[in-house]
TORBA-402341 format. One record per atom (N, C-alpha, C): residue number from 1; atom name; y, z, x. Coordinates in nm, 3 decimals, padded with zeros to 5 digits. Example, Ala and Ser with C-alpha at 12.3 -4.5 7.8 and 13.67 -1.06 7.14 Angstrom:
REM TORBA-402341
SITE  num  atome       yy       zz       xx
SITE    1      N  -00.569   00.780   01.319
SITE    1     CA  -00.450   00.780   01.230
SITE    1      C  -00.330   00.780   01.320
SITE    2      N  -00.225   00.708   01.285
SITE    2     CA  -00.106   00.714   01.367
SITE    2      C   00.003   00.787   01.290
REM end
This chain:
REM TORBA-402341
SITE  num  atome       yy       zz       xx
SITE    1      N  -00.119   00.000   00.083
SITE    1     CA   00.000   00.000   00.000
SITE    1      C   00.125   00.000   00.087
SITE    2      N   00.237  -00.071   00.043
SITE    2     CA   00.345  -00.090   00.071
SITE    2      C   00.461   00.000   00.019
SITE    3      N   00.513   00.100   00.066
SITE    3     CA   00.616   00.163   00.002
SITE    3      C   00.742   00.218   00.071
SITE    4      N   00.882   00.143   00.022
SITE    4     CA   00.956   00.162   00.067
SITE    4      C   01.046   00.274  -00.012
SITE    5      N   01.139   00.358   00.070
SITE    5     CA   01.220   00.445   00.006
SITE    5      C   01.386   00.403   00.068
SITE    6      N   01.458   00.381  -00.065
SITE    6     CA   01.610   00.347  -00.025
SITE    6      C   01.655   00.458  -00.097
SITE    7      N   01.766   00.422  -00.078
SITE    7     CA   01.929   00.561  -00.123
SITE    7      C   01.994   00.573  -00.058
SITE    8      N   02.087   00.638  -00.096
SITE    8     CA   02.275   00.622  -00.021
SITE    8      C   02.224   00.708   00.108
SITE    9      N   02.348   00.718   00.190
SITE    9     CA   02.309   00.812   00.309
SITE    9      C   02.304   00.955   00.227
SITE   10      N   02.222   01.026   00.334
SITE   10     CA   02.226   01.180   00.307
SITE   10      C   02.129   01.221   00.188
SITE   11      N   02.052   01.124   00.114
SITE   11     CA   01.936   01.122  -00.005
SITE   11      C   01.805   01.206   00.101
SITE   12      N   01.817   01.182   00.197
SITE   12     CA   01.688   01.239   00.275
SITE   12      C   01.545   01.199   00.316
SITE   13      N   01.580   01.049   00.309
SITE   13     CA   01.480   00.959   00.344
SITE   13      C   01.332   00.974   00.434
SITE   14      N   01.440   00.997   00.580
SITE   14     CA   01.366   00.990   00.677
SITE   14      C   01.253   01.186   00.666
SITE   15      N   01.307   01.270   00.619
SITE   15     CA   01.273   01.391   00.573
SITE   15      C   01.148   01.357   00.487
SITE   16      N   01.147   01.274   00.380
SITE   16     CA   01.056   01.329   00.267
SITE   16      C   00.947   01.196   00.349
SITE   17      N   00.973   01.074   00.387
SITE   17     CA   00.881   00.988   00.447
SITE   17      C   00.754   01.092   00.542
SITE   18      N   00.823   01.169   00.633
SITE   18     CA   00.741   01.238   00.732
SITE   18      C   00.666   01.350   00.629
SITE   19      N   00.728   01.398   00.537
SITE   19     CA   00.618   01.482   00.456
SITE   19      C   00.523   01.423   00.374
SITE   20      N   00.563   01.301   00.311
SITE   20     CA   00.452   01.228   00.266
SITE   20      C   00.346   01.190   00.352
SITE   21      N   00.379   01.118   00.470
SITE   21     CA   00.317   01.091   00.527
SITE   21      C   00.169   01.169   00.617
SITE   22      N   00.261   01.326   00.599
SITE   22     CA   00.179   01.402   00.653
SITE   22      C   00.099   01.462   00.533
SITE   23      N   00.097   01.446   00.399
SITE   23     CA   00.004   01.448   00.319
SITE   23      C  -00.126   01.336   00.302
SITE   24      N  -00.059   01.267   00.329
SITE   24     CA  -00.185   01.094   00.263
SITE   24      C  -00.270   01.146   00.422
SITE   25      N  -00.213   01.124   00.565
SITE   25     CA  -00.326   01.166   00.645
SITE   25      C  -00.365   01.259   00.657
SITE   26      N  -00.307   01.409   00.591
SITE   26     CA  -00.464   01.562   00.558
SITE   26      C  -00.559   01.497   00.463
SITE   27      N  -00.525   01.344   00.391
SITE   27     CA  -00.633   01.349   00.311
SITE   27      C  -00.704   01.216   00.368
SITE   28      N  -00.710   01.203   00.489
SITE   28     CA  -00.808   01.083   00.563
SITE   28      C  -00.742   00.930   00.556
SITE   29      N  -00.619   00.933   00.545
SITE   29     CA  -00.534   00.773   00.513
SITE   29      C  -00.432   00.763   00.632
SITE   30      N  -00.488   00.634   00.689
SITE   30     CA  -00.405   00.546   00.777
SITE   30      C  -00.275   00.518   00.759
SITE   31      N  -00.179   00.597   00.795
SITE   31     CA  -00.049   00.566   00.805
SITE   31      C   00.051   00.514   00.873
SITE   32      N   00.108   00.409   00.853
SITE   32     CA   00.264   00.372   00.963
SITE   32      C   00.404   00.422   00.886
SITE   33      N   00.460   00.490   00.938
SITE   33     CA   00.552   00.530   00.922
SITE   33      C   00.677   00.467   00.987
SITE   34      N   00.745   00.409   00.919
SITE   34     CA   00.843   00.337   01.005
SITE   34      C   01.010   00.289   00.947
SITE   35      N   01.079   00.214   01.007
SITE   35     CA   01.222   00.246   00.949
SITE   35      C   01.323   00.096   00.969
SITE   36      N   01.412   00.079   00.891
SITE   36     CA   01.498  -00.058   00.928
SITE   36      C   01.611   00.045   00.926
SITE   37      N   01.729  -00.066   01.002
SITE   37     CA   01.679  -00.149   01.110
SITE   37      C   01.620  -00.062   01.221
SITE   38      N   01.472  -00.130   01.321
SITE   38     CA   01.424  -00.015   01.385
SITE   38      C   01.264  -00.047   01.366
SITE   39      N   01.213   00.035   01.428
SITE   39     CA   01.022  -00.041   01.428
SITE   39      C   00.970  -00.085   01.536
SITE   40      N   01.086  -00.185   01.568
SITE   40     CA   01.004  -00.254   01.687
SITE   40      C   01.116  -00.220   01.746
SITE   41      N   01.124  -00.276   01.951
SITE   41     CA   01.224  -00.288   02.081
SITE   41      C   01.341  -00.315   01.999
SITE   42      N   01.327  -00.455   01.945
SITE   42     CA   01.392  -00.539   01.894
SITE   42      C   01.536  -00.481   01.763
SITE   43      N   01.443  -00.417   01.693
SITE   43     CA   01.501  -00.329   01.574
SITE   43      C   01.552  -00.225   01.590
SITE   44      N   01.540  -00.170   01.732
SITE   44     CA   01.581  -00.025   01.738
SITE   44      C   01.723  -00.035   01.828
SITE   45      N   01.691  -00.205   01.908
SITE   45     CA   01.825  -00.221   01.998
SITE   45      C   01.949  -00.269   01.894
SITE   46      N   01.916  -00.343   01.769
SITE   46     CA   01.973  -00.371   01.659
SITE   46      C   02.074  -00.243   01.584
SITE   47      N   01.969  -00.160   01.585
SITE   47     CA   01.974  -00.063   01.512
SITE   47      C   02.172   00.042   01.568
SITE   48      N   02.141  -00.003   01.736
SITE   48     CA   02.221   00.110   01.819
SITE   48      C   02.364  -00.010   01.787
SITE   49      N   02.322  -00.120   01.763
SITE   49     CA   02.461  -00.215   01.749
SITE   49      C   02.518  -00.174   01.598
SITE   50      N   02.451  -00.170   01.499
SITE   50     CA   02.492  -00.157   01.390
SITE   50      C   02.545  -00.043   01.361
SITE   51      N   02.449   00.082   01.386
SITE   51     CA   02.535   00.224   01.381
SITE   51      C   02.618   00.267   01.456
SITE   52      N   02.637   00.236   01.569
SITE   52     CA   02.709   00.252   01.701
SITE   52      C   02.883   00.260   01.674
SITE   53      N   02.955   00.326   01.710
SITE   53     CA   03.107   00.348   01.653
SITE   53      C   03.191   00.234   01.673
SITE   54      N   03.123   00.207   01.822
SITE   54     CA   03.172   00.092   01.943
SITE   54      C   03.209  -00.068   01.848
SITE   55      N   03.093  -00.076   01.777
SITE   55     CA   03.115  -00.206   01.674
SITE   55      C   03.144  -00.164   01.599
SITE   56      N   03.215  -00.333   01.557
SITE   56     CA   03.260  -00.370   01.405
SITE   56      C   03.264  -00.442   01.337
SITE   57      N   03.107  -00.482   01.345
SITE   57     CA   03.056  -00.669   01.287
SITE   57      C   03.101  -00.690   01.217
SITE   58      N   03.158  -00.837   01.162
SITE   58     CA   03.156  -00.849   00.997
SITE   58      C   03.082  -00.878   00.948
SITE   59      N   03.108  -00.844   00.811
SITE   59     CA   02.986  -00.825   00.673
SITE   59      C   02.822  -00.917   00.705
SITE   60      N   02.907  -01.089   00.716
SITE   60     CA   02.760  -01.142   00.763
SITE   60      C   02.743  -01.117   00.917
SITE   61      N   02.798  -01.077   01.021
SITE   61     CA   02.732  -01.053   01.112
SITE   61      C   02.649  -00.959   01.092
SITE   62      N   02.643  -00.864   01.050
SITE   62     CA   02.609  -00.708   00.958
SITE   62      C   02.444  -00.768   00.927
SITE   63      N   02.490  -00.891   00.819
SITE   63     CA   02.374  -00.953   00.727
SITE   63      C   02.250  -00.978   00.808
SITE   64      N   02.309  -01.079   00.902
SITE   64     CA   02.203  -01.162   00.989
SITE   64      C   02.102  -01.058   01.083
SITE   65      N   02.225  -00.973   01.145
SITE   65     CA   02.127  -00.851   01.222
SITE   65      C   02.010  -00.796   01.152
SITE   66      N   02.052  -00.741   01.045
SITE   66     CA   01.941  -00.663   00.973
SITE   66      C   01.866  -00.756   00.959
SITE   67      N   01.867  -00.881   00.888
SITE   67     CA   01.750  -00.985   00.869
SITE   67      C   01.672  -01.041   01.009
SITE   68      N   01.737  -01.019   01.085
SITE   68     CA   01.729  -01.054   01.181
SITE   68      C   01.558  -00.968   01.251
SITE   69      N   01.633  -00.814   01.282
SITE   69     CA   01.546  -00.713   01.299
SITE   69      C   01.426  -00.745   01.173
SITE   70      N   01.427  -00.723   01.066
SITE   70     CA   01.357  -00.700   00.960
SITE   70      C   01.229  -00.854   00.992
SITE   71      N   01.276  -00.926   01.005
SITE   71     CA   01.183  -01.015   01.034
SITE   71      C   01.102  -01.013   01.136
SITE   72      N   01.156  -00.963   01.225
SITE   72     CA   01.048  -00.978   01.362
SITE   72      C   00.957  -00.789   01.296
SITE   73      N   01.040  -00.737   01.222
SITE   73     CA   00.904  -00.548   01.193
SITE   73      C   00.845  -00.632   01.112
SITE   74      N   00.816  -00.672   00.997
SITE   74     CA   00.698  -00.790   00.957
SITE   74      C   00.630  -00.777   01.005
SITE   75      N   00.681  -00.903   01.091
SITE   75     CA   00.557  -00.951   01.160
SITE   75      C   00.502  -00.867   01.280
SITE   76      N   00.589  -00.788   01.311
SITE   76     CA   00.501  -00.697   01.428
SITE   76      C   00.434  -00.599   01.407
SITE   77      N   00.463  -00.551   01.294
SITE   77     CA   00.455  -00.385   01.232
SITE   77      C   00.404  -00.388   01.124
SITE   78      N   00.488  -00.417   00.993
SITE   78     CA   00.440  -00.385   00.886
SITE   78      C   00.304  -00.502   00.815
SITE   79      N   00.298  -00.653   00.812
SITE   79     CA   00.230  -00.673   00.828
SITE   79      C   00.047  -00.702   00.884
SITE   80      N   00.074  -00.638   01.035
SITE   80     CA  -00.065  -00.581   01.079
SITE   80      C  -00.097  -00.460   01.025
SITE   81      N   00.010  -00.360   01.017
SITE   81     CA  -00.051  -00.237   00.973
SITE   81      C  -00.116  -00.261   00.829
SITE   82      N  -00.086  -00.341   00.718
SITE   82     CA  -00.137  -00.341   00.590
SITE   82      C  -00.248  -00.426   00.585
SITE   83      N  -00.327  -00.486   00.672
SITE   83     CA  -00.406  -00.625   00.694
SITE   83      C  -00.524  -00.531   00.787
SITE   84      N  -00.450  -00.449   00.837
SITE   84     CA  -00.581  -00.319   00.895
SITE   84      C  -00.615  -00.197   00.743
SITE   85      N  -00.560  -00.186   00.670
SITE   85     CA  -00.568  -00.116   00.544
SITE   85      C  -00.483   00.020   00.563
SITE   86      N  -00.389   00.009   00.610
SITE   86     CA  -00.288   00.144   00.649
SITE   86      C  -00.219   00.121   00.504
SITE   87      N  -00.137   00.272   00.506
SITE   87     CA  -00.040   00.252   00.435
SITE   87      C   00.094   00.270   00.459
SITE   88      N   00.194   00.177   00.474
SITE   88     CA   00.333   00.144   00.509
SITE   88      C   00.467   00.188   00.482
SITE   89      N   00.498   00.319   00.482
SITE   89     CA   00.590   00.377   00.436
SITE   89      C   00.712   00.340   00.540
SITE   90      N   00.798   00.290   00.448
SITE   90     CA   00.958   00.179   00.566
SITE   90      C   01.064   00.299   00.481
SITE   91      N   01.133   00.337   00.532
SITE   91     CA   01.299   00.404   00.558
SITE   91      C   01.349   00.255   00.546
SITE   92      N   01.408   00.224   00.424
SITE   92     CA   01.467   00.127   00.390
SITE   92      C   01.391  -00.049   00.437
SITE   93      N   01.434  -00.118   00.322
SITE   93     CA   01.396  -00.270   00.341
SITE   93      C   01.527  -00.354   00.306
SITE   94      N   01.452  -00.482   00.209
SITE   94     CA   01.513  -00.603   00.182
SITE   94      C   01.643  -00.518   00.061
SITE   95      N   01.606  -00.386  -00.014
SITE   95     CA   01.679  -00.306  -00.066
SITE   95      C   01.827  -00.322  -00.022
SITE   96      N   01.800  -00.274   00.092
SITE   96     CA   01.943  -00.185   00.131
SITE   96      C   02.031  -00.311   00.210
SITE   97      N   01.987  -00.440   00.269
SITE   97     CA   02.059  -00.540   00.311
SITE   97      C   02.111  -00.589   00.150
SITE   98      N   02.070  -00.583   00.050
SITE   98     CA   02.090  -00.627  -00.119
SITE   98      C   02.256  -00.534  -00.122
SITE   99      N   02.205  -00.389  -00.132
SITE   99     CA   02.304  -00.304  -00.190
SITE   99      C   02.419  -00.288  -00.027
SITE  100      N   02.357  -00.237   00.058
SITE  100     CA   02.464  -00.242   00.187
SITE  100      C   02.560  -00.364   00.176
SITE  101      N   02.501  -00.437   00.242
SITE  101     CA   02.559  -00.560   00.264
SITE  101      C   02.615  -00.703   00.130
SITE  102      N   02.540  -00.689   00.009
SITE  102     CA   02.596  -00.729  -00.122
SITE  102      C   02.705  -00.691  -00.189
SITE  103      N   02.661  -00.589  -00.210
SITE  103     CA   02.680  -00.471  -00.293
SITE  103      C   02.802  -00.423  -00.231
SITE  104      N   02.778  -00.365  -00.126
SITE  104     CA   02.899  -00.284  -00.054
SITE  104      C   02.971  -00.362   00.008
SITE  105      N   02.949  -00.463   00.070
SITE  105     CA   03.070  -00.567   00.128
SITE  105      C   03.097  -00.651   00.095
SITE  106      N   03.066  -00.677  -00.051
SITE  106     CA   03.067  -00.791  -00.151
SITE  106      C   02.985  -00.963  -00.085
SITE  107      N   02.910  -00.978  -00.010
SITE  107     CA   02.835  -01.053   00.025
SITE  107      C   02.800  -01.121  -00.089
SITE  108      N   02.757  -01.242  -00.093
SITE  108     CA   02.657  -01.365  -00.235
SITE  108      C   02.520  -01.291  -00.226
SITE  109      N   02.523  -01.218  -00.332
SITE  109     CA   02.389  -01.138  -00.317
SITE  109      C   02.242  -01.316  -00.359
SITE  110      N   02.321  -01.365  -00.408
SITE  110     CA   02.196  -01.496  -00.372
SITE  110      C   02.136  -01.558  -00.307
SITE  111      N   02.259  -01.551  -00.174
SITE  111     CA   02.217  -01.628  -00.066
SITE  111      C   02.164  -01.460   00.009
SITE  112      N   02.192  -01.366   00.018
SITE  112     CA   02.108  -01.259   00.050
SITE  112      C   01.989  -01.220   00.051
SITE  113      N   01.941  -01.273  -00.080
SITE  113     CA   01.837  -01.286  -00.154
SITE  113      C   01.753  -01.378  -00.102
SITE  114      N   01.789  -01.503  -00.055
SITE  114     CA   01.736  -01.640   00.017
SITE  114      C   01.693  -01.595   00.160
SITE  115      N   01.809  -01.546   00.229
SITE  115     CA   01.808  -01.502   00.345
SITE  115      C   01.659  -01.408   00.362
SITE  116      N   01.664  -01.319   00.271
SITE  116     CA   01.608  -01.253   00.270
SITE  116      C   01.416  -01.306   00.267
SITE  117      N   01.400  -01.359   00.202
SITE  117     CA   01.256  -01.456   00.152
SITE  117      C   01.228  -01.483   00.305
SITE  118      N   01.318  -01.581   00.342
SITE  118     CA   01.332  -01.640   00.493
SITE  118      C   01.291  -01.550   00.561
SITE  119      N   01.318  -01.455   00.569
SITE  119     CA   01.291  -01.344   00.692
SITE  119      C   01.140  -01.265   00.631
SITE  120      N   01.123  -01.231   00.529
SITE  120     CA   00.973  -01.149   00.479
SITE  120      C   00.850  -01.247   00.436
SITE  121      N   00.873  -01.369   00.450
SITE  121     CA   00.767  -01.437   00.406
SITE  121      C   00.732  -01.445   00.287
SITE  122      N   00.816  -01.353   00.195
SITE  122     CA   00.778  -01.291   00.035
SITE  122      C   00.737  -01.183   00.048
SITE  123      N   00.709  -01.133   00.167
SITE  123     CA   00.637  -00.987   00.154
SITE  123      C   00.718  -00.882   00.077
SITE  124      N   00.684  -00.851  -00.036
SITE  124     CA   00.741  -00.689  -00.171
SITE  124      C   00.687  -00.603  -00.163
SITE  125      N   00.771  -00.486  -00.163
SITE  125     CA   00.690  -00.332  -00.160
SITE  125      C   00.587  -00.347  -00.288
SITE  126      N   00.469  -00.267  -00.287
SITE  126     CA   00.404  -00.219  -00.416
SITE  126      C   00.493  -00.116  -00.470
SITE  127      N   00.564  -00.050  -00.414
SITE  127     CA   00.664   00.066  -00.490
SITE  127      C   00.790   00.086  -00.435
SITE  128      N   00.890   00.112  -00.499
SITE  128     CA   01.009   00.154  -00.427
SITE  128      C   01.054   00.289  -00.471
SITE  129      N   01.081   00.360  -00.398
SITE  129     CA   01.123   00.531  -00.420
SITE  129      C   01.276   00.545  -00.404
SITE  130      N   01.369   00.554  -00.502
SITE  130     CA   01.506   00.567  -00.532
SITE  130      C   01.530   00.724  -00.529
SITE  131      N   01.579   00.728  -00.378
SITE  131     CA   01.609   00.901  -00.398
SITE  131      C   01.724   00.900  -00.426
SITE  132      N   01.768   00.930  -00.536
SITE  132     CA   01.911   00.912  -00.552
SITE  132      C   01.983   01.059  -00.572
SITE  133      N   02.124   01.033  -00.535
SITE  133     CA   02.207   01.162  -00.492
SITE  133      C   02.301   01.111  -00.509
SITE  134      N   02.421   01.192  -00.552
SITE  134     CA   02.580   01.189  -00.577
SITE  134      C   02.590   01.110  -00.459
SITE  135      N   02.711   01.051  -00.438
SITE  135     CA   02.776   00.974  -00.302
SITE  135      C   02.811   01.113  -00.203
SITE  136      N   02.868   01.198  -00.307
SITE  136     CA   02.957   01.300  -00.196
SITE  136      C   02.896   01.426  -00.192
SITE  137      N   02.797   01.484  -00.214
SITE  137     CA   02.695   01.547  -00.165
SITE  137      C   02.609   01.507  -00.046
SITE  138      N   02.559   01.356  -00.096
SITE  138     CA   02.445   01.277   00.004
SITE  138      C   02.562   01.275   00.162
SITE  139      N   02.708   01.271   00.167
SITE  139     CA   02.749   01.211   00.264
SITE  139      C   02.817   01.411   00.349
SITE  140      N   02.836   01.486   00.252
SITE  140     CA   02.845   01.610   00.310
SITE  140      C   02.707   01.682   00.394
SITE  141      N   02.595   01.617   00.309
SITE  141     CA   02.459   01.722   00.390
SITE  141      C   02.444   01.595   00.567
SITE  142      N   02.485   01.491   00.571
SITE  142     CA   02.513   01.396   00.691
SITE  142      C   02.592   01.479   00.785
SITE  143      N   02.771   01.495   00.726
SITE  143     CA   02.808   01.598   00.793
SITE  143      C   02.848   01.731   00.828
SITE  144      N   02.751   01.815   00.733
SITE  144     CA   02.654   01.923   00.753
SITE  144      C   02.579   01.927   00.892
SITE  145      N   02.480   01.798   00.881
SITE  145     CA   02.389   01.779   00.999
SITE  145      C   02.460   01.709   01.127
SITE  146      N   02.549   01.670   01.149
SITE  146     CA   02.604   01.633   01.230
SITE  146      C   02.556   01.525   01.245
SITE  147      N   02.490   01.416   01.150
SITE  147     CA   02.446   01.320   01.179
SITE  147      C   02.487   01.163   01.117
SITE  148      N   02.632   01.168   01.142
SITE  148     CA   02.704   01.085   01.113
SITE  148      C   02.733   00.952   01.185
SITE  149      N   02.738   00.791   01.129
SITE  149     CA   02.746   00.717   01.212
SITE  149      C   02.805   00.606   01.157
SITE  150      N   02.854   00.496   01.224
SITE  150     CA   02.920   00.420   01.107
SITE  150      C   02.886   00.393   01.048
SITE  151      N   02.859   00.370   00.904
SITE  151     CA   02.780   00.355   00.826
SITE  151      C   02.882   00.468   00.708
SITE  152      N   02.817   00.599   00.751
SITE  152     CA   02.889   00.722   00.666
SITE  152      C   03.072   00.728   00.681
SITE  153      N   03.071   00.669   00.761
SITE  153     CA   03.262   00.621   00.790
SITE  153      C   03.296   00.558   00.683
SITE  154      N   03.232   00.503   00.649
SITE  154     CA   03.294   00.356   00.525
SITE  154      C   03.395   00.455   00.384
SITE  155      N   03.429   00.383   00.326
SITE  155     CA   03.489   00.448   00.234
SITE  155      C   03.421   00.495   00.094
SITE  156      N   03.461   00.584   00.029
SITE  156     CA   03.355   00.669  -00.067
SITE  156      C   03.361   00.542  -00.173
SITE  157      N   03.491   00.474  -00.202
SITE  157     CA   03.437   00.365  -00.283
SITE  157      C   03.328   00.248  -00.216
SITE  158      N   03.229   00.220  -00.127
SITE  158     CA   03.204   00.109  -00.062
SITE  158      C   03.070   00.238  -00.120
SITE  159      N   03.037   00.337  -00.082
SITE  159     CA   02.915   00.412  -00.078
SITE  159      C   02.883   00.441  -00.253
SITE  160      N   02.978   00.478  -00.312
SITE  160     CA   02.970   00.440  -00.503
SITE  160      C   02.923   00.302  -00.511
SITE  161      N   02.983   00.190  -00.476
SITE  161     CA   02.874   00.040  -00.517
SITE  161      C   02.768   00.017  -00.407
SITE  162      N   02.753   00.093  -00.334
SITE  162     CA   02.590   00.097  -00.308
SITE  162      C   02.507   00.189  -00.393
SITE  163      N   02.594   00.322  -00.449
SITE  163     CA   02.445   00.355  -00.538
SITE  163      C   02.453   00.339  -00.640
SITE  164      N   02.587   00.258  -00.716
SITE  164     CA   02.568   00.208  -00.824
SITE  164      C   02.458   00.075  -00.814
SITE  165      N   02.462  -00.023  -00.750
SITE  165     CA   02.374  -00.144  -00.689
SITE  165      C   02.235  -00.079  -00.700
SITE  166      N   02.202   00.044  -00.675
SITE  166     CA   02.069   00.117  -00.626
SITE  166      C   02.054   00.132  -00.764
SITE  167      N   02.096   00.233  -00.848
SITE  167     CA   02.096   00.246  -00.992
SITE  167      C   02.059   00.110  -01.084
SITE  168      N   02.115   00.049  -01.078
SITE  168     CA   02.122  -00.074  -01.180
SITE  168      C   02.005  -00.129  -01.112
SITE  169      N   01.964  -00.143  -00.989
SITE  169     CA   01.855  -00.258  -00.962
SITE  169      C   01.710  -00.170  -01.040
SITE  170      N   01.724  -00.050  -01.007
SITE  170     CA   01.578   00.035  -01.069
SITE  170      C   01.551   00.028  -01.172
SITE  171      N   01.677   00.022  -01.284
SITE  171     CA   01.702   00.036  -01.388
SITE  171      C   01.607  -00.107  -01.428
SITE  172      N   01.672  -00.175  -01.346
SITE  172     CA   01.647  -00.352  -01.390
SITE  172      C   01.458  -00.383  -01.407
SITE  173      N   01.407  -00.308  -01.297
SITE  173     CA   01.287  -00.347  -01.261
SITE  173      C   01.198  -00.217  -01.220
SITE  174      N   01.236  -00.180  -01.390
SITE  174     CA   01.155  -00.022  -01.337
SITE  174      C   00.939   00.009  -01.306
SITE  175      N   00.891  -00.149  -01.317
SITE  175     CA   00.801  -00.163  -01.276
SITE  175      C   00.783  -00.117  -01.131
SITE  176      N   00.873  -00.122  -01.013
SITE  176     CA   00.841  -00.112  -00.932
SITE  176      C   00.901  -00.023  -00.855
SITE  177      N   01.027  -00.010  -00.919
SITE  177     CA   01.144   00.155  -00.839
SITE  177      C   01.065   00.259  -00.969
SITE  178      N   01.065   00.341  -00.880
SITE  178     CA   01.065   00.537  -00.967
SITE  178      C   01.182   00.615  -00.883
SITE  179      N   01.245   00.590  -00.983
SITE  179     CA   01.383   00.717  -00.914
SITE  179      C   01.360   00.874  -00.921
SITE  180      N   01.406   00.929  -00.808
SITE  180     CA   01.384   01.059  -00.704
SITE  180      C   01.464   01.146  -00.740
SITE  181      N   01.519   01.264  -00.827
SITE  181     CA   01.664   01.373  -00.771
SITE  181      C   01.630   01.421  -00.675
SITE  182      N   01.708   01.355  -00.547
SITE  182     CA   01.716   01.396  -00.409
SITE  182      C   01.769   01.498  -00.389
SITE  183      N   01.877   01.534  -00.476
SITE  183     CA   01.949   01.650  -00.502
SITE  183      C   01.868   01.796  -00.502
SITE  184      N   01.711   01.776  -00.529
SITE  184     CA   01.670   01.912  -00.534
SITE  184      C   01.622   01.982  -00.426
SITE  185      N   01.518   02.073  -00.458
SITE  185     CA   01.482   02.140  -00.321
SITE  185      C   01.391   02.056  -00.210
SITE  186      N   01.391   02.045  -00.095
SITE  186     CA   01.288   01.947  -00.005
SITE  186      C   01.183   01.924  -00.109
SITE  187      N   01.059   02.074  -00.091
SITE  187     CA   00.953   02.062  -00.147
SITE  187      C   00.953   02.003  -00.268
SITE  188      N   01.053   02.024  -00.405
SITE  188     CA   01.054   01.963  -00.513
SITE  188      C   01.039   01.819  -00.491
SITE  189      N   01.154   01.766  -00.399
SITE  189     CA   01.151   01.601  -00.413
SITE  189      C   00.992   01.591  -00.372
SITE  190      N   00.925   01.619  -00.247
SITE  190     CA   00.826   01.603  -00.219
SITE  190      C   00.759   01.558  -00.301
SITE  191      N   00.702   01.680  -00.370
SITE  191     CA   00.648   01.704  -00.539
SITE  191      C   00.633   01.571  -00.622
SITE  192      N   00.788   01.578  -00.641
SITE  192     CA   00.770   01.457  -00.714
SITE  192      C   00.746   01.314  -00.665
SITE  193      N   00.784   01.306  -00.565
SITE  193     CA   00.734   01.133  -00.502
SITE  193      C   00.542   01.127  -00.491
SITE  194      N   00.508   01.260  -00.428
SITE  194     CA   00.345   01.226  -00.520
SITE  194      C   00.305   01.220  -00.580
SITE  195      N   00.430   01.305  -00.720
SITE  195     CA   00.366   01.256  -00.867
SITE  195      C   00.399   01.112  -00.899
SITE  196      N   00.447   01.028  -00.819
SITE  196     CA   00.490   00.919  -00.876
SITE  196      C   00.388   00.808  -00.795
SITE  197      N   00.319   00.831  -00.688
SITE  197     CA   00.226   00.818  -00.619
SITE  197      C   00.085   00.855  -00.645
SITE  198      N   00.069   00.879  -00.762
SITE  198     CA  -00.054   00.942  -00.825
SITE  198      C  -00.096   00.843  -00.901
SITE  199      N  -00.034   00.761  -00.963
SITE  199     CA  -00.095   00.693  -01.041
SITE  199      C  -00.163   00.542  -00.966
SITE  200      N  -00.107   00.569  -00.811
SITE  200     CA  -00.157   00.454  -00.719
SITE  200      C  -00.342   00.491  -00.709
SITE  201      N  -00.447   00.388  -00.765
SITE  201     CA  -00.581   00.424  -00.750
SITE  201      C  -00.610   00.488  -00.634
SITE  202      N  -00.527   00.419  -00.500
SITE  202     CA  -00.641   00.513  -00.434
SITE  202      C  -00.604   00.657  -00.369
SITE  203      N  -00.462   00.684  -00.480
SITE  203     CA  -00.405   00.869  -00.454
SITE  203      C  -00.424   00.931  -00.581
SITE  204      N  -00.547   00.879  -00.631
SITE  204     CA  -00.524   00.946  -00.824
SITE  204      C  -00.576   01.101  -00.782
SITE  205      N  -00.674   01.103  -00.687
SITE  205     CA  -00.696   01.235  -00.685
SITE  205      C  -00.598   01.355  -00.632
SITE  206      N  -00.470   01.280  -00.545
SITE  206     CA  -00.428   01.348  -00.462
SITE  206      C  -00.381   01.499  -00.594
SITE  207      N  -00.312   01.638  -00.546
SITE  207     CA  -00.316   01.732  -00.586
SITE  207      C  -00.155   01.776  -00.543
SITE  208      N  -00.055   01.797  -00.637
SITE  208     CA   00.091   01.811  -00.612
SITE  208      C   00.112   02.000  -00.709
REM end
C-alpha cells in the first residue's frame, strides 16, 4: 500500500508517519518511510534549495524542482519498495506541489496536474491522510519547535489557500483522503489514522 500524508506546516506529519510506521512493523510489515522533497541524494539536495533562506525561486522554478525530485523518489524509492510488497508511507506527494505551488502561488493547477503525470508515471496513493490544523496553530507549534524554514515565512494568507486547497480537494474525493484533527493529542491523532487504516485488508486486524 501506498500512503501519503499532506497538511499545512506544523499538522505533524513527519511525527505521526514514524509512529505509524513503528506500528505496521511490531506487526511483521515491510516499511519505507520516506518524504518529498527528499528520499533520494537527489531530493534531499533539492530539498536544502527549496527550504534554505538563501533562495528565492519563483513559483515555477519552485514547480519544476519538486517534480523534478519527485520523479527520480519513484523511480528510486517508492516504486521498488511497493513491487517488493512494502508499505510506502511519503511525508507529502503530487498533493502538496497541487496546493503549495497551485494553490498557494496561484500556478495553472492543470498544467500542474500534467506536469505532474509526467513525473509519477500515474503512480496514486491508495490513501491520503489530511492532518488538518488551523493555519496559525500548525505554524506556532513550527515556531515553538524552532523548526522554521522558508516555507513557514510565507504569508498567513498564502498558508489559508493551501489548507483551504487541502480541504476542498478531500472534500472532492473523499474516496481516497480521510481527514485527521491534527489538532489533538499525538497519541489521539495516532489512534485515529489506524482507525482509518483498518479498513485496509491487510490491517483489518490491526488493534487501536
Amino acid at each position: 500500500m501506498f500512503i501519503t500524508f499532506e497538511g499545512p506546516e506544523g499538522s505533524g506529519k513527519s511525527t505521526q508517519i514514524a509512529r505509524v510506521a513503528d506500528q505496521l512493523q511490531s506487526r511483521g510489515q515491510a516499511v519505507v518511510a520516506t518524504r518529498e522533497p527528499g528520499g533520494t541524494v537527489l531530493g534531499e539536495a533539492v530539498r536544502g534549495l527549496l527550504l534554505g533562506a538563501e533562495h528565492d525561486p519563483a513559483p515555477a522554478t519552485e514547480a519544476y524542482l519538486m517534480t523534478g525530485a519527485r520523479a527520480e523518489h519513484v523511480r528510486a524509492v517508492i516504486l521498488p519498495a511497493l513491487e517488493r510488497g512494502a508499505w510506502v508511507l511519503c511525508d507529502r506527494y503530487v498533493d502538496s506541489t497541487l496546493a503549495y505551488q497551485g494553490a498557494g502561488r496561484g500556478l495553472d493547477l492543470e498544467a500542474l496536474r500534467d506536469l505532474q503525470q509526467l513525473a509519477t508515471g500515474g503512480l496514486a496513493p491508495d490513501m491520503t491522510l489530511l492532518l488538518d490544523i488551523a493555519v496559525s496553530e500548525g505554524l506556532n507549534r513550527r515556531r515553538g519547535a524552532g523548526e522554521e524554514n522558508r516555507i513557514d515565512n510565507e504569508t498567513v494568507s498564502f498558508h489559508e489557500r493551501v489548507a483551504a486547497w487541502y480541504r476542498a480537494e478531500a472534500a472532492r474525493d473523499p474516496q481516497r483522503w480521510r481527514i485527521i484533527d491534527a489538532a489533538q493529542r499525538i497519541e489521539r491523532v495516532t489512534a485515529d489514522i489506524l482507525a482509518q487504516m483498518q479498513g485496509v485488508d491487510e490491517l483489518k486486524s490491526i488493534a487501536v
